[in-house]
Each structure stands twice: as C-alpha cells, then as structure tokens.
N, C-alpha and C positions, 0 to 999 in steps of 0.2 A: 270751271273747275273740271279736272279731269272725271273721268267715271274711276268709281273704284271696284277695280277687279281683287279676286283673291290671292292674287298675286301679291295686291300693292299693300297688303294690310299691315300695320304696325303693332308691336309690343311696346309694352314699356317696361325696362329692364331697371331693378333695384341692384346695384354690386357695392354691397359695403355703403357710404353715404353717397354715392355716386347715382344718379338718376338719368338714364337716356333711351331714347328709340330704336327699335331696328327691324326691319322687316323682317316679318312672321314665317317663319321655316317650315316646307312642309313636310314631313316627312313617308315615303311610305309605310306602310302597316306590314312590318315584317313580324313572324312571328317568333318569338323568343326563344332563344333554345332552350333544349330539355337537360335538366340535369340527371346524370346517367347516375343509377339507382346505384347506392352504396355497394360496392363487393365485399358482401361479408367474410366471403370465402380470403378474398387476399386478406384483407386483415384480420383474420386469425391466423394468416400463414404470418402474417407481418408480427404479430406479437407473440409467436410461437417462437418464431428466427428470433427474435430480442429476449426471450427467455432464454434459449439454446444457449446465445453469445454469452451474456450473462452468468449462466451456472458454469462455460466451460470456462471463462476470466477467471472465477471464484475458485475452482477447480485449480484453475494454474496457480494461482494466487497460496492455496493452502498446501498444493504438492511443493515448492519452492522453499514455504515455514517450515516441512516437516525436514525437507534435506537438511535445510540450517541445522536444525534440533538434531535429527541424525549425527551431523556434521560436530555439533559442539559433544553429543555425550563418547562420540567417535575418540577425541581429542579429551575429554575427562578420562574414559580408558587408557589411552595411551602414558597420560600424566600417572594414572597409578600405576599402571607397569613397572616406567619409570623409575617412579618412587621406590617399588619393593627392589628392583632391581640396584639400584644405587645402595639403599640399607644392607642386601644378602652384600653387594660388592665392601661396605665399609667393614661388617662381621669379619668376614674374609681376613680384609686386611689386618681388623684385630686380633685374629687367631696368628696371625704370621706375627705379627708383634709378638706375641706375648710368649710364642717361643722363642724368638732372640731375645727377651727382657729375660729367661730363666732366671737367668744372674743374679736381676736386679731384685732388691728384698722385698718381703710378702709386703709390707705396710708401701710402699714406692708403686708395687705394681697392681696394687687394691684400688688406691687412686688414679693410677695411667689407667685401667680398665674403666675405672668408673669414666673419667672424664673424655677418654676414647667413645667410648655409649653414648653418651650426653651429645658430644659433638656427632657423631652419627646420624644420633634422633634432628638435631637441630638442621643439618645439610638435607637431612630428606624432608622435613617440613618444612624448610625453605624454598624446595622443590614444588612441593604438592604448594604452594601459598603462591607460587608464581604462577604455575597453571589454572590455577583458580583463578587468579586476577585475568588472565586471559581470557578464559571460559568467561569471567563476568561481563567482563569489559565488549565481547563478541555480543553476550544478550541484552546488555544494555544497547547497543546498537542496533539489534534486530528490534527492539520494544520502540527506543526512537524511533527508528523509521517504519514503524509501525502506527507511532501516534500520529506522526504526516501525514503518512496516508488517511487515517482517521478525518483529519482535521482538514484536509485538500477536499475530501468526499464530502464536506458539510459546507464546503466554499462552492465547491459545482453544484452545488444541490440548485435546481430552478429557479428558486425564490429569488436569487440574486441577479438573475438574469432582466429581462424586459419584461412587462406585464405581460406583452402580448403573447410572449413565447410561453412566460408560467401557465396563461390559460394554456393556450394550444397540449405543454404537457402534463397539466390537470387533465384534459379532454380525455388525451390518450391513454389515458391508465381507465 
C-alpha cells in the first residue's frame, strides 16, 4: 500500500443524493479582504442629489398645472369678452332696427324689440355655453391625466417589484 502523503488525502463529497470522493484541496491561507468602511459622506451626498431630483420633478410637475390653469382662466376671459362683445354688437343692430321699423306700429314693434332681446340674450349664452364646454372639457382632461399619473405612481411604487429590490429600497430610505 502506498504511504499516504497529504497530498493524497480524500473527502467525501455529499451533492444532492449523490455521494463521491475527491482529493482534498489545499488551499493557501489568504487573508480576506477588508471591507472599506461605509462613506457616509457620499451617501448623504447620494440622498441629498435624490432629494434635489425629486423637489425639482415636483417643481416642474406643478409649474406645467399652474400654466394649464393660467392657460384655461386666459380662455374663460377671452370667452366673456366675447360674449359682452357679441351682446353690445346685437343692441347695436337693434337700435338700427328699430329706426327703420319707425313706420311699423307701437304694438308690432313692442314685440320685434322684445323678441330681438330674447334672441340676443340666447346667441350670447350660447356663446358663453360653448366656452364653457371648452373650458370643461380642457379640465377634465388635465384631472384625467392627472389620475394616471396618480395611479402609474402606485404601480411603480416598490412593492411590485422583486423582493430583493423592495428590501434593497426599504434599506435606502
């Protein structure tokens, strides 16, 4: 029988139900590296910069709502302009009526005034009733896509992600 050096020595290796031998490995005695002490300093730079990003997104995110807003009460002025303008233009035209109607008799042209007025009133609230619908129709759109965004921001939210990644940004907060 051979002499047994330390070279020649065996394990017995367990893998899964699997049982077999193999010579014993030796390895030198290296020493472990060192793990280099946390930099606290970068990470407070690091969650400082992701605050920064953050407020300046939010930032952009609310100057963009307020232009919208700007933008729709811009267009609600301009709709009543409009409006009073169209009603002084219809008065107008019933003053110029109502001197070529001299002719026509007081009971005739009691009625042409009245009903002149009426449709007046009606052409500029149909006016103001379509800008409005405009105006609505513009905020209900900003509100939609508002609730997206809403609802896309609770879809990214971590949770849905890989466990491993939810701890990791558990950790970092």
């Amino acid at each position: 029988m051979p002499a047994t050096s330390s070279s020649d020595e065996w394990v017995l290796i367990k893998d899964d139900d699997l049982v077999y031998k193999r010579r014993k490995r030796h390895h030198p005695i290296r020493p472990r590296p060192i793990d280099p002490a946390p930099d606290l300093e970068a990470e407070e730079r690091e969650r400082r910069e992701r605050k920064r990003k953050a407020l300046v997104r939010l930032r952009d995110k609310y100057r963009r709502e307020i232009g919208i807003w700007d933008e729709l009460v811009k267009r609600l002025g301009e709709a009543e302009k409009r409006a009073r303008e169209e009603e002084e233009k219809a008065e107008n035209q019933n003053q110029m009526q109502k001197r070529v109607e001299g002719e026509v008799g007081v009971v005739g042209r009691e009625y042409g005034e009245l009903i002149d007025g009426i449709l007046v009133k009606v052409e500029s609230q149909e006016a103001i009733i379509a800008n409005l619908t405009a105006l609505c129709d513009a905020a209900e759109a900003l509100c939609a896509a508002h609730e997206e965004k809403v609802a896309q921001s609770f879809l990214d939210l971590p949770i849905w992600r890989s466990p491993r990644e939810l701890m990791s940004s558990l950790c970092e907060d």
